[in-house]
C-alpha positions in Angstrom: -41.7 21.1 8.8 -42.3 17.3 7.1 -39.8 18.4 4.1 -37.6 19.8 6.5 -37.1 17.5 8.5 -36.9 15.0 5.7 -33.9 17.0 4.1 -32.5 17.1 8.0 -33.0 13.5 7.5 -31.2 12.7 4.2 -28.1 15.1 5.1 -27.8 12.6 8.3 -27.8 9.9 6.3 -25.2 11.1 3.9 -22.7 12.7 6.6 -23.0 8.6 7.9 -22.0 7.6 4.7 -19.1 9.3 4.6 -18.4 7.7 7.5 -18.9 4.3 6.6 -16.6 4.8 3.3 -13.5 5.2 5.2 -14.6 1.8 7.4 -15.5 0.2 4.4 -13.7 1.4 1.4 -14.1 -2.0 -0.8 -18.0 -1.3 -1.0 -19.1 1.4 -3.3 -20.3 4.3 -2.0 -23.7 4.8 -3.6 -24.2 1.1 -2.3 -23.7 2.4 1.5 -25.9 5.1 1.0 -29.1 3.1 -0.7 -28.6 0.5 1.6 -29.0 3.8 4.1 -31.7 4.7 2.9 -33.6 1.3 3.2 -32.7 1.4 6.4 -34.7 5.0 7.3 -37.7 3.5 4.9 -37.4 0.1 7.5 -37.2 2.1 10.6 -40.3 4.8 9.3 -42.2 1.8 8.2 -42.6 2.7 4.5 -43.6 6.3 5.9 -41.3 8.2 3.7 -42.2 9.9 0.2 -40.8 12.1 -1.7 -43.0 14.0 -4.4 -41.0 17.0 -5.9 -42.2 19.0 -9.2 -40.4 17.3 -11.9 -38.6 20.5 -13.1 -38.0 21.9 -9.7 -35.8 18.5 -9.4 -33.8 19.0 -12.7 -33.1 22.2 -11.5 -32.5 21.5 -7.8 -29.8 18.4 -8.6 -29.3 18.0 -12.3 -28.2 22.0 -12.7 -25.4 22.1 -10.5 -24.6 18.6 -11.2 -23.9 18.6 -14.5 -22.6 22.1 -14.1 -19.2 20.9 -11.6 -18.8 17.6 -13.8 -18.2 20.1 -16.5 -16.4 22.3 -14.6 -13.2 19.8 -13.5 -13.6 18.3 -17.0 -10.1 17.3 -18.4 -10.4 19.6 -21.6 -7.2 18.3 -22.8 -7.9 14.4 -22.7 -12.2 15.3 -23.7 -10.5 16.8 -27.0 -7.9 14.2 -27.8 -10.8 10.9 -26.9 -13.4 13.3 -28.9 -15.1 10.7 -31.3 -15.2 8.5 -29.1 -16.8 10.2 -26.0 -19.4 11.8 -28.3 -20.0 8.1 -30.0 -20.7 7.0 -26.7 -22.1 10.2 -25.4 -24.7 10.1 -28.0 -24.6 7.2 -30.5 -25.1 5.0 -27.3 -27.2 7.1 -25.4 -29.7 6.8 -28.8 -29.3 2.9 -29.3 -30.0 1.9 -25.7 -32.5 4.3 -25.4 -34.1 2.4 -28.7 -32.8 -1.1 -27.8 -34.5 -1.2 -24.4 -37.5 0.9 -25.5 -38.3 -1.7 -28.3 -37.8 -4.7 -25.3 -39.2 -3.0 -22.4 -42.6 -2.4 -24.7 -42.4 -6.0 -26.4 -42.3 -7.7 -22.5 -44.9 -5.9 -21.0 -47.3 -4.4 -23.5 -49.2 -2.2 -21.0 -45.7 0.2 -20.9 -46.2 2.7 -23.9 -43.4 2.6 -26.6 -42.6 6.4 -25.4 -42.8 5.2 -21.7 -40.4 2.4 -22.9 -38.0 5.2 -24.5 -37.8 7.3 -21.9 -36.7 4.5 -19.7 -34.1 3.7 -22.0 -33.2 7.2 -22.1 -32.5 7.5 -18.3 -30.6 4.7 -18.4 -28.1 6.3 -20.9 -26.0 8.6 -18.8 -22.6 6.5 -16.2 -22.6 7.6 -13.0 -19.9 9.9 -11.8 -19.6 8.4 -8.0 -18.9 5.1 -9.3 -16.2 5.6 -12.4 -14.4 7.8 -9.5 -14.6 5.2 -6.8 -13.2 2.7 -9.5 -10.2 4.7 -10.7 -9.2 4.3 -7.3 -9.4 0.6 -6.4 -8.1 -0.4 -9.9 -5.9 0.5 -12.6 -8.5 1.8 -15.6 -6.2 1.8 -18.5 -5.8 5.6 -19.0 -7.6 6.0 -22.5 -10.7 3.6 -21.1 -10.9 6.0 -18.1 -10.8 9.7 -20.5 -13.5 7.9 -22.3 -15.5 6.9 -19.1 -14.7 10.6 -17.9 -15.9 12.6 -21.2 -18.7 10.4 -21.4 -20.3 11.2 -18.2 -20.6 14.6 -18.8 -21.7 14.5 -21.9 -24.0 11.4 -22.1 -25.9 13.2 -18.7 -27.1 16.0 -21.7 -28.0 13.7 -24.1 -30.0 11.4 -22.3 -31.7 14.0 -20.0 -32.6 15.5 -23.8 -33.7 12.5 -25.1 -35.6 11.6 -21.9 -37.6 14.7 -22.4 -38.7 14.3 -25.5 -39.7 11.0 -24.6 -41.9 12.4 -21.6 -43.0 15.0 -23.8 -44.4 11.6 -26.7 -46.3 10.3 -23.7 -47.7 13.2 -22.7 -49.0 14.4 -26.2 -49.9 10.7 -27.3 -48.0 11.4 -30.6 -44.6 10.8 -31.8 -43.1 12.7 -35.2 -39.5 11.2 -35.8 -39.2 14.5 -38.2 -40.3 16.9 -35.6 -38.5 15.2 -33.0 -34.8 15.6 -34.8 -35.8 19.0 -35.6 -36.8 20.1 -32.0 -34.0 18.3 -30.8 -31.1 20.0 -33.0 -33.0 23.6 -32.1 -32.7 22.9 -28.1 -29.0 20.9 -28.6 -27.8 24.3 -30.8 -30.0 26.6 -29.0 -28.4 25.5 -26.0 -24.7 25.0 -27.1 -25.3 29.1 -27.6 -26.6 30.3 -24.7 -24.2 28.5 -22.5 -21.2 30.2 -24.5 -23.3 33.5 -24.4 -23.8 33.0 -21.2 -20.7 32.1 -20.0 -19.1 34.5 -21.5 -21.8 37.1 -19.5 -20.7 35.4 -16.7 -17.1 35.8 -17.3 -17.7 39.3 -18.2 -19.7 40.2 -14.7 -16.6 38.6 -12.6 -14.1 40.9 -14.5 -16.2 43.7 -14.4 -16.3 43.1 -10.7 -13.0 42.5 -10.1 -12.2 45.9 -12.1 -13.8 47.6 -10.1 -12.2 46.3 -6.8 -14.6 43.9 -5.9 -13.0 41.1 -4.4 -15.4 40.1 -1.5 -14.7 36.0 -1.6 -18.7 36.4 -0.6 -19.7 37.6 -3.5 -17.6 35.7 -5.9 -18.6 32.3 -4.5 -22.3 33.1 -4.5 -22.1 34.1 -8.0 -20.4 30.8 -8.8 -23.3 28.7 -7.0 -26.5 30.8 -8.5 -24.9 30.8 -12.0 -25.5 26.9 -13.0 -29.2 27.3 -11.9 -29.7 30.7 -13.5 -28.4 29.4 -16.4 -30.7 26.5 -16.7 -33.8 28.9 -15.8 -32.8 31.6 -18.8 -32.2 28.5 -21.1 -35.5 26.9 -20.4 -37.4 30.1 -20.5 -36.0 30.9 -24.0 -37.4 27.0 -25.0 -33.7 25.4 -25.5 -31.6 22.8 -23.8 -31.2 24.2 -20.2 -29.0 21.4 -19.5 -26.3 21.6 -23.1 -26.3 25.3 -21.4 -25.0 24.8 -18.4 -22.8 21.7 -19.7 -21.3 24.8 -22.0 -21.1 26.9 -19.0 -18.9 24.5 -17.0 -16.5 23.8 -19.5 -15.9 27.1 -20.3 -16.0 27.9 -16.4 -17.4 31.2 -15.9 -16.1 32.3 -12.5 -12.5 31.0 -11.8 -10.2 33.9 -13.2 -8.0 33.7 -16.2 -4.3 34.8 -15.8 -4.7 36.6 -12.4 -2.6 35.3 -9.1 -2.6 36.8 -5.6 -3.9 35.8 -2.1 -7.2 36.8 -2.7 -7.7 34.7 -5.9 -6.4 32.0 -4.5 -8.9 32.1 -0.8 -11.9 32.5 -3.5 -10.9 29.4 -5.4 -9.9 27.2 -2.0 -13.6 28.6 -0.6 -14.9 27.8 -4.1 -14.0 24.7 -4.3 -14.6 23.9 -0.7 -18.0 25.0 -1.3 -19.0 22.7 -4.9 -17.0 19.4 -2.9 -19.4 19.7 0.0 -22.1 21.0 -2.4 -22.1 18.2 -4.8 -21.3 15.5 -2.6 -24.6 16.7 -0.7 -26.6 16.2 -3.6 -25.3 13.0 -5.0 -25.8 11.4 -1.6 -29.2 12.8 -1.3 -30.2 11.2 -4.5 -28.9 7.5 -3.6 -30.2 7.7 0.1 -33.5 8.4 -1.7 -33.2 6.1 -3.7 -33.1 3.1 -0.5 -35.8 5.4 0.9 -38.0 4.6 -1.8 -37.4 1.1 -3.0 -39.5 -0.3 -0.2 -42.5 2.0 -1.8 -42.0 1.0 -5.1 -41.3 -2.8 -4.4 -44.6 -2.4 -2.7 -46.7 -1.4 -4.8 -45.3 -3.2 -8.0 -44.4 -6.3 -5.6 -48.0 -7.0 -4.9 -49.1 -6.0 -8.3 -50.7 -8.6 -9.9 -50.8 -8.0 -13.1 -47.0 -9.5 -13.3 -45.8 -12.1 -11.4 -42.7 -11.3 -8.6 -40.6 -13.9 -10.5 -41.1 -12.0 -13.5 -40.1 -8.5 -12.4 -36.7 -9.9 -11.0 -36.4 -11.5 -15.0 -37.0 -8.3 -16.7 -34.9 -6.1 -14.3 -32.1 -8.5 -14.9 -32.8 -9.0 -18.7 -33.1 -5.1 -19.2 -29.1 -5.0 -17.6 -28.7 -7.8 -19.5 -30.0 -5.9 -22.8 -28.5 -2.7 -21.1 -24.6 -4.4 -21.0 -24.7 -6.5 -24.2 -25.4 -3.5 -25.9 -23.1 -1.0 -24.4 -20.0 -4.1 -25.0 -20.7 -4.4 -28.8 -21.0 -0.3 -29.1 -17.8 -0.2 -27.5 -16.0 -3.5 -28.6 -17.0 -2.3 -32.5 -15.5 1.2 -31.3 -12.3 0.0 -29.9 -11.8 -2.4 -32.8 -12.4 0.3 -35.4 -9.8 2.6 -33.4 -7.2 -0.3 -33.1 -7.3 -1.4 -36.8 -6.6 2.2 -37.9 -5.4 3.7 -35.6 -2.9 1.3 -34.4 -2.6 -1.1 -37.2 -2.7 -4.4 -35.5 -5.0 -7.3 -34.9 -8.0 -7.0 -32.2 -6.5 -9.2 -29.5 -8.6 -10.3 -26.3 -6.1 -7.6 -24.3 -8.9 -5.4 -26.3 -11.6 -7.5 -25.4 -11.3 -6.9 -21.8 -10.8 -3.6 -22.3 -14.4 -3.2 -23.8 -15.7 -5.6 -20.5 -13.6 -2.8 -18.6 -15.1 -0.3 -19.9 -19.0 -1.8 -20.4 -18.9 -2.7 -16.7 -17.3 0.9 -15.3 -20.5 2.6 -16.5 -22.7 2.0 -13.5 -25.9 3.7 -13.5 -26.6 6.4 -10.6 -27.6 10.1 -9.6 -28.0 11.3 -13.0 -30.5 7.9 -13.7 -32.2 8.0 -10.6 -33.1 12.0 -10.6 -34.0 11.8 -13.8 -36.6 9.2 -13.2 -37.7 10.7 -10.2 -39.1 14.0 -12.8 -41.6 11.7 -14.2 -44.7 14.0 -13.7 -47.8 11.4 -11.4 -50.2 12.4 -13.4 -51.0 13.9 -17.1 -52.5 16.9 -17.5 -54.7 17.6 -20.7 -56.3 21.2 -21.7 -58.9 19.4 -23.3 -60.0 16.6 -20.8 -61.5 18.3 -17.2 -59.7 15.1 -15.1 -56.3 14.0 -14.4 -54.4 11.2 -16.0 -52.2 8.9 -14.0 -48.7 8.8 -15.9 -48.5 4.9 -17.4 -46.8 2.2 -15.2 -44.9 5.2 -13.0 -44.1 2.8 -10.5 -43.1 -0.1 -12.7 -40.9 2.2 -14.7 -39.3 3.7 -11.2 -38.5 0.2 -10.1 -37.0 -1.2 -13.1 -34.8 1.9 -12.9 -33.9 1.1 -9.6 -33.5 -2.7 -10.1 -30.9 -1.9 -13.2 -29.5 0.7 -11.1 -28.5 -1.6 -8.1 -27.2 -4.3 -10.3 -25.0 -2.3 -12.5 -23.5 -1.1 -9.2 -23.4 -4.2 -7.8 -21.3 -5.6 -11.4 -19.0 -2.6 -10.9 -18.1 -2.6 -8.0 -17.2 -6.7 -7.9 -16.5 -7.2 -11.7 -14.7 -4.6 -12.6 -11.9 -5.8 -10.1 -11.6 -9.0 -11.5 -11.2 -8.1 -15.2 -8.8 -4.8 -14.6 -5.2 -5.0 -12.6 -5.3 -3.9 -9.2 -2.6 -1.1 -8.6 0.4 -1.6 -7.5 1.3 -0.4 -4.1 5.0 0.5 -4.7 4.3 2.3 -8.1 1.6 4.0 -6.5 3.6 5.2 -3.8 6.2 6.2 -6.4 3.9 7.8 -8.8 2.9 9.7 -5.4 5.8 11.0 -4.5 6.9 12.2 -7.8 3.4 14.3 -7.8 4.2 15.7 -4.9 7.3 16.6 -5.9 5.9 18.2 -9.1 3.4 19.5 -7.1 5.6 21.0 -4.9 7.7 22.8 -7.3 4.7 24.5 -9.3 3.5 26.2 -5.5 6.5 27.3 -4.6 6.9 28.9 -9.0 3.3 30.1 -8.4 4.4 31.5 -5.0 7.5 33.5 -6.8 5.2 34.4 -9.8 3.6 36.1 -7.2 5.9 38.3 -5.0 7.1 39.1 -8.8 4.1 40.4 -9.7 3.2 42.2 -6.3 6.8 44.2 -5.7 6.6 48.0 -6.0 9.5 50.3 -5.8 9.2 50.3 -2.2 9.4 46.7 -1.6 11.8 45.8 -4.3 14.3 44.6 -2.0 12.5 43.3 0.4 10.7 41.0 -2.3 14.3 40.2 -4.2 15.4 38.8 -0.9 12.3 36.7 -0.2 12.0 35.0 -4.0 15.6 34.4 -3.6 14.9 32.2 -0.5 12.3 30.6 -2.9 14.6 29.8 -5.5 17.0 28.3 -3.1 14.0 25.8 -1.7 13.5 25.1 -5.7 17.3 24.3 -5.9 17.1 21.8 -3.1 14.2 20.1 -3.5 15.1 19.7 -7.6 18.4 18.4 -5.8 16.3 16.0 -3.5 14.8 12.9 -3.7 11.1 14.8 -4.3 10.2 14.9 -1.1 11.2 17.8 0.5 12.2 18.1 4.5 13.8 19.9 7.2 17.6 18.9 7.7 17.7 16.2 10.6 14.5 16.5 12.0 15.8 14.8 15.4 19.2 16.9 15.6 16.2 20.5 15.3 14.4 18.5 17.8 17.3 18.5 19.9 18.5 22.1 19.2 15.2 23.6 20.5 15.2 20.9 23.6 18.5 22.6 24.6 16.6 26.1 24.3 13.9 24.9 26.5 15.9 23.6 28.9 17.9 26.9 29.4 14.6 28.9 29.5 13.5 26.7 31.8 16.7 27.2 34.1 16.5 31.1 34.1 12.7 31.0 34.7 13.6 28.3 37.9 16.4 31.5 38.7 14.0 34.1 38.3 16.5 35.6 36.2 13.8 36.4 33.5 10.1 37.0 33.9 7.5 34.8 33.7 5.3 36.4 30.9 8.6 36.5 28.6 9.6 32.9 29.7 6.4 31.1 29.2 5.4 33.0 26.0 8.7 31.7 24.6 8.5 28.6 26.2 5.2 28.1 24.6 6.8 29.1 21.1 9.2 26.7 21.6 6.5 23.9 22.3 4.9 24.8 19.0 7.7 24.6 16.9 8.3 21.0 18.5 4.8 20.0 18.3 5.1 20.6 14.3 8.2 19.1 13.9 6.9 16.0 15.9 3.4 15.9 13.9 1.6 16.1 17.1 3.1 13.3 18.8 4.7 15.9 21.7 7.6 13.2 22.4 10.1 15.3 22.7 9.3 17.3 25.6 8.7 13.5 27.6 12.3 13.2 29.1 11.9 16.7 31.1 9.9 15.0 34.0 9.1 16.8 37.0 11.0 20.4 35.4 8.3 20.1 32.7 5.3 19.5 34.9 6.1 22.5 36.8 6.6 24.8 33.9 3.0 23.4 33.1 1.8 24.3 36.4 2.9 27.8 36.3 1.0 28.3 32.3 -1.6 29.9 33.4 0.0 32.6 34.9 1.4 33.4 31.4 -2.4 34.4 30.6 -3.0 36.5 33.7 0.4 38.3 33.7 -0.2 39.6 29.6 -3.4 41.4 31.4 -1.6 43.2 34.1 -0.4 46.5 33.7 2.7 47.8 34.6 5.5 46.4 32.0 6.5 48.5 28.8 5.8 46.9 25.5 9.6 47.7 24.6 11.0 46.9 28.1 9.3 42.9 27.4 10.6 42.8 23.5 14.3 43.6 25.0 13.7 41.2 27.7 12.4 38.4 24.8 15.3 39.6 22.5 18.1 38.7 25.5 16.1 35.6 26.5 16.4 34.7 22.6 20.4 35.3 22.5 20.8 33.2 25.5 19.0 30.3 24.9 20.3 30.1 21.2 23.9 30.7 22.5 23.4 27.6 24.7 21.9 25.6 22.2 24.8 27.0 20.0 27.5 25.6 22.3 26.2 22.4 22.3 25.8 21.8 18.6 29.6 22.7 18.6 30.2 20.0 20.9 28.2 18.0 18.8 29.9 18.5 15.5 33.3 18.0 17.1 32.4 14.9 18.6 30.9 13.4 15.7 27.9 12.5 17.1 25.7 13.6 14.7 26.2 13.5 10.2 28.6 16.6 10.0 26.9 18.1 7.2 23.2 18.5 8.7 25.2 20.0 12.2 26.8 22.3 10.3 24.2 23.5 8.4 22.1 23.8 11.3 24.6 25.2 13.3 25.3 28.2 10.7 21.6 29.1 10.7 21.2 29.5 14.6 24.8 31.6 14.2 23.2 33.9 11.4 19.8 33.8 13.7 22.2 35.2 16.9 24.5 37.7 14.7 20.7 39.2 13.7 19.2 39.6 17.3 22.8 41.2 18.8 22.3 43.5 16.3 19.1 44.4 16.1 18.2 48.0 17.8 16.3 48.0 21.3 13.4 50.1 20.3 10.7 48.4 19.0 9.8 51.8 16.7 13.3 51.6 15.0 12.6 47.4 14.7 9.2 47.8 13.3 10.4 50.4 10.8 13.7 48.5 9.3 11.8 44.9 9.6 8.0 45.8 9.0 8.5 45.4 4.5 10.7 42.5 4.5 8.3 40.7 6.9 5.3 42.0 5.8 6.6 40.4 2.5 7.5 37.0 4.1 3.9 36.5 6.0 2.2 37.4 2.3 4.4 34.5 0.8 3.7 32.4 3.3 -0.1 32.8 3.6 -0.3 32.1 -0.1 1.9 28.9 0.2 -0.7 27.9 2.5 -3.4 28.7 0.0 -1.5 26.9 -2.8 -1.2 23.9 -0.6 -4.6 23.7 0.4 -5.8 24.2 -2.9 -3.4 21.6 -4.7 -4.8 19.0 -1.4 -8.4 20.3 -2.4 -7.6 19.4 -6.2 -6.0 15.9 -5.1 -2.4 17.0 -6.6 -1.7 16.1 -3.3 -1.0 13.4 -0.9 -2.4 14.2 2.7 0.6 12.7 4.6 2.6 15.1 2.1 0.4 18.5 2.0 0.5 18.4 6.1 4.3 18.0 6.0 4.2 21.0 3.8 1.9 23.1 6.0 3.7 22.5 9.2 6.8 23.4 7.2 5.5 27.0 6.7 3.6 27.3 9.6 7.5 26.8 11.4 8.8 29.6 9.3 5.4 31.9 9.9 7.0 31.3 13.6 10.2 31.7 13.3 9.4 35.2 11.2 6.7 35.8 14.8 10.0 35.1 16.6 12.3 37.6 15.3 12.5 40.7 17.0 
């Protein structure tokens, strides 16, 4: 119950944070969520610990981690920066690991040289939280931020490596620089292997699966959430790098399908990725709120230490950033010089220079850090000694950790700002709107790459007439100005307040009944709703008529219950309701293109589509068997393209492709048309 209701606990304190973020978007959020933390330790009174086995925590946060950095890697842009993300990735990783191993052991002798590495070591890997909350406060220049973003995910594996083989010097007492490289290129190989070999398993098991007719979203996304920790367990087992595996694994992205569209794909990737946001976002915010959770414990016990003075601990945590900056800035100022002298042939100029600061500040410390340090073992266990060992200056090491980790935030978040541009609002807006644009085009290709893949002989028609709808919203919004929109939204507006008003006169005459006037009434409201985003003013100037059609609602719901009425006697009833409230709305838009009250062209247009909408319900056949039969492909067709617009939009929102003003306009504009295709009868 204790660990329960400490993970109860830490998922409070992270669902706050998310909170806080939006209130407070100018302070990082890994700073909201330690200062959380130290907040519950406060309130507990120093209460709360957290012991975990050190490999149940690499594989409970590290695994699936690493495994969705990998996953939404930019393969394209991790190729092209390749030397130098893996100079970074692992040159660095090595020479801080060595440059504050060699410090750290000189300052305070009683911190083994292998304790002192693997400190180092932790400290090698940026923190994902941060370089994202960055690239949207300031303008990164973009190769700076595909190096920042390749070296996150691969600097995680070499310093988690490198970390171990540390841990695994202290624990043995002895250090072989021969046997080390050797180990280390057998796990970094070993591991590169299995995470192909078993990627490609798991590649192999989805398209089995999906051969077979499998295509339970259940099953798919379950698979997708086991398959970074099984990977690390089968890796580990087998003595190689569980965590190059699963790095592997991720890039080659085992469970997202290759080549194959449809609805269902498309619900398991939304529910996938739905799943890994609030997945990962979990775990990361776990990690920093126990991180403030246990700074008060290990302030404590180093604090009043006295074997080094308080003044002195503040030094070294701020000389080891110190050590930890300057040598990340030469490793990448010697970097960036080398790429501009050949690369670009011209003179290192200080543009370049604060570009290195840019790029030596963005590489905050965080999750990967912090869990990492957190796997130090308490105590050391030796076959040949019957006692137990406590591990050398745990605490110490922990609190330097944390000390570098809240500082290199702390620089990021306020330097970082100072030395890069802050984006400009207006090209930000424009850059937005011509990504929604784009963005807009692909779902409604991806949406006709469908239906052209789904038709059968049977539907062929049907499905020619609904991609050539498609193509003609492609024509017009390439014809736009990117953003695309319904055709005088207020003149619509007022077309379907003419249709309530009429509805609302024959109800007032009894001349139609009460279950076919308020369900279309309600149908109406919806429609308005959407195209008002909510705001409902367009029903206002009604008055006391609308407060008694809302009065009489609920007998809509009790009438639908009674018995009595033939299904086909209430669909000729809605279809004659439909052809008189459209004829008067009709008449009216013809009063208002010849009075010029409204821009000809959006009149007419509208005005042609409620004529072809009334020459389709006066012809349509009373029986609702002879309706179903000649309508039930084409809109059986329709509600598939429609449902997988959704999809697409929800997954392009889910992917950050797009705006949210811009994916809701796009939703309510399909959810009109799902109506309008509910309306027809």
């Amino acid at each position: 119950m204790e660990a329960l209701n400490l993970s109860l606990l830490l998922l409070a304190a992270v669902l706050a944070s998310s909170l806080l973020d939006q209130i407070i978007p100018r302070v990082s959020l890994p700073l909201i969520q330690i200062a959380l933390g130290l907040v519950i330790a406060i309130v507990a009174g120093g209460d709360v610990e957290v012991t975990l086995d050190p490999d149940l925590f690499l594989v409970l946060f590290i695994a699936p981690l690493l495994y969705d950095e990998a996953k939404h890697a930019d393969k394209v842009a991790l190729w092209r920066e390749r030397k130098p993300v893996l100079s970074l990735a692992i040159g660095l990783v090595v020479a801080t690991a060595l440059v504050i191993g060699f410090a750290l052991n000189a300052i305070v002798p009683s911190i083994p040289l292998a304790a002192a590495f693997a400190l180092g070591a932790a400290l090698g890997p940026t923190d994902a939280v941060a370089v994202s909350s960055l690239s949207k406060q300031v303008d990164i220049p973009q190769r700076q931020a595909s190096m920042l973003k390749g070296e996150l995910l691969l600097n995680d594996a070499s310093g988690i490596v490198s970390f171990q083989f540390a841990i695994s010097a202290v624990i043995t007492g002895t250090f072989s620089l021969i046997n080390a490289s050797s180990d280390f290129l057998v796990e970094f190989v070993g591991g590169l292997l299995f995470g192909v070999v078993l990627g490609l398993l798991g590649n192999w098991v989805v398209k089995t699966a999906r051969s077979i007719g499998v295509e339970n979203t259940n099953f798919h996304v379950l698979f997708e959430v086991l398959i970074p920790f099984l990977i690390y367990l089968v890796s580990q087992a087998c003595h190689v790098s569980g965590v190059i595996a699963v790095v592997v694994a991720g890039l080659i992205n085992v469970t997202s399908p290759k080549g194959v569209i449809g609805p269902t794909v498309s619900r398991m990737n939304i529910v996938s990725g739905s799943v890994w946001h609030v997945l990962t976002y979990a775990l990361n915010g776990i990690v920093f709120v126990m991180l403030g959770t246990q700074l008060p414990n290990a302030m404590h016990d180093t604090w009043d230490s006295t074997r080094i003075d308080n003044g002195t601990l503040i030094l070294i945590v701020l000389g080891l950033t110190f050590l930890l900056l300057a040598t990340r800035f030469l490793w990448v100022a010697a970097m960036d010089y080398i790429h501009v002298r050949r690369a670009e042939r011209r003179r290192f100029t200080k543009r370049d220079v604060r570009s290195a600061l840019i790029t030596t500040f963005a590489g905050a410390k965080g999750t990967i850090t912090l869990s990492i340090m957190f796997s130090i073992p308490v105590q050391l266990v030796y076959p040949d000694l019957a006692y137990k060992v406590p591990f050398p200056q745990r605490d110490l090491l922990i609190f330097l950790a944390c000390g570098v980790i809240v500082c290199t935030l702390l620089l990021a978040t306020f330097v970082v700002p100072l030395l890069a541009p802050k984006r400009d609002e207006g090209e930000d807006e424009l850059r937005r709107q011509e990504q929604d644009a784009a963005c807009t085009l692909d779902i409604l290709r991806s949406v006709i790459e469908m239906l052209t893949a789904q038709q059968t002989p049977e539907n062929r028609v049907e499905t020619q007439a609904v991609i050539r709808s498609y193509n003609d919203r492609v024509a017009r919004l390439k014809e736009s100005t990117g953003i695309e929109d319904e055709p005088n939204v207020k003149l619509r507006l007022r077309a379907l307040g003419w249709e309530y008003d009429r509805t609302l006169e024959l109800l007032e005459d009894d001349e139609v009944s009460g279950v076919v006037g308020y369900a279309y009434l309600e149908r109406l409201e919806k429609m308005i709703s959407l195209l008002e985003h909510g705001r409902g003013g367009a029903l206002a100037p009604h008055g006391g008529v609308r407060l008694r059609a809302l009065a009489h609602r609920g007998w809509n719901a009790l009438l639908r219950e009674l018995p009595g009425t033939a299904m086909a006697t209430r669909t000729e009833e809605m279809r004659q309701l439909q052809i008189v409230a459209r004829s008067y709305a009709i008449e009216h838009l013809e009063d208002a293109v010849a009075s010029s009250q409204v821009p000809t062209e959006d009149a007419a247009a509208l005005l042609v589509e409620y004529q072809r909408s009334l020459a389709a319900l006066r012809s349509a056949v009373p029986s609702v068997t002879a309706v179903v039969k000649v309508q039930n492909r084409a809109n059986e067709v329709k509600r598939t393209a429609y449902h997988y617009e959704l999809e697409q939009i929800q997954e392009a929102y889910e992917a950050e492709q797009l705006s949210r003003a811009h994916a809701k306009r796009l939703r309510e504009n399909v959810q009109l048309m799902q109506m309008d295709l509910d309306d027809t009868v």
